[in-house]
C-alpha positions in Angstrom: -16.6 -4.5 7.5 -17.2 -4.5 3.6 -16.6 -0.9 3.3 -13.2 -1.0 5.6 -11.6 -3.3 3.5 -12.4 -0.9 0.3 -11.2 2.0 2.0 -8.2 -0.1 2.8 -7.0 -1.9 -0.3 -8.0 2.2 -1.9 -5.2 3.2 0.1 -3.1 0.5 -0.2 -3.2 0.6 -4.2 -2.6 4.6 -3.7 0.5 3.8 -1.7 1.9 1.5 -4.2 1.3 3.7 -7.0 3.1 6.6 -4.9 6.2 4.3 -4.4 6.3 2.9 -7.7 6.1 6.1 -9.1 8.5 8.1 -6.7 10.5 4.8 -7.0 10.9 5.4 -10.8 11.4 8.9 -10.4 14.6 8.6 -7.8 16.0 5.9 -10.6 15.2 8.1 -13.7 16.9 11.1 -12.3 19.4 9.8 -10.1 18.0 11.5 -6.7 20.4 11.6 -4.1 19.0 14.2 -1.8 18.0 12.3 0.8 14.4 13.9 1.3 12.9 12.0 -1.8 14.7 8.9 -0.1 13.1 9.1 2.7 9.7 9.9 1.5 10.1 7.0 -0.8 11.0 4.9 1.8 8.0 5.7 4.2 5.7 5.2 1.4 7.1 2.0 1.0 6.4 0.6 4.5 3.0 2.4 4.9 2.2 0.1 1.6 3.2 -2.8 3.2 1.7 -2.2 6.7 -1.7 -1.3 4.7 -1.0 -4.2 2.6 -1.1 -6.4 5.5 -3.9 -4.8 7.0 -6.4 -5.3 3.7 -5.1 -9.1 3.9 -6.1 -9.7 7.1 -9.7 -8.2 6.4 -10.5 -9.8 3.4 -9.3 -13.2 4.7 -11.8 -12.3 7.3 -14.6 -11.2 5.1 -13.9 -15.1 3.2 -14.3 -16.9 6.9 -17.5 -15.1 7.7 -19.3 -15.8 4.2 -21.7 -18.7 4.4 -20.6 -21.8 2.4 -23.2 -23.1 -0.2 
């Protein structure tokens, strides 16, 4: 379960450096063509969906470790 959640928040901070980067790159330069859009826009809910799915493991990892 330990190495699921690191696989998970990897590719969750991997799709928010993708967005925030594409994101940056659409403002910098004004991108209009709506193939960056829509890339960015994918990468931006894959983020949250994986985002979600790391919170729910590690708040499941915390439940299962024995309290001192």
């Amino acid at each position: 379960m330990k190495i699921v959640t690191l696989i998970t928040t990897a590719i969750t901070l991997l799709l928010l450096a993708a967005t925030l980067v594409c994101g940056l790159w659409i403002k910098v330069f004004g991108v209009t063509d709506p193939g960056p859009l829509n890339f960015h826009m994918i990468s931006g809910v894959a983020a949250l969906v994986f985002c979600f799915i790391t919170f729910l493991l590690v708040i499941s990892l915390v439940r299962k470790k024995p309290s001192n």
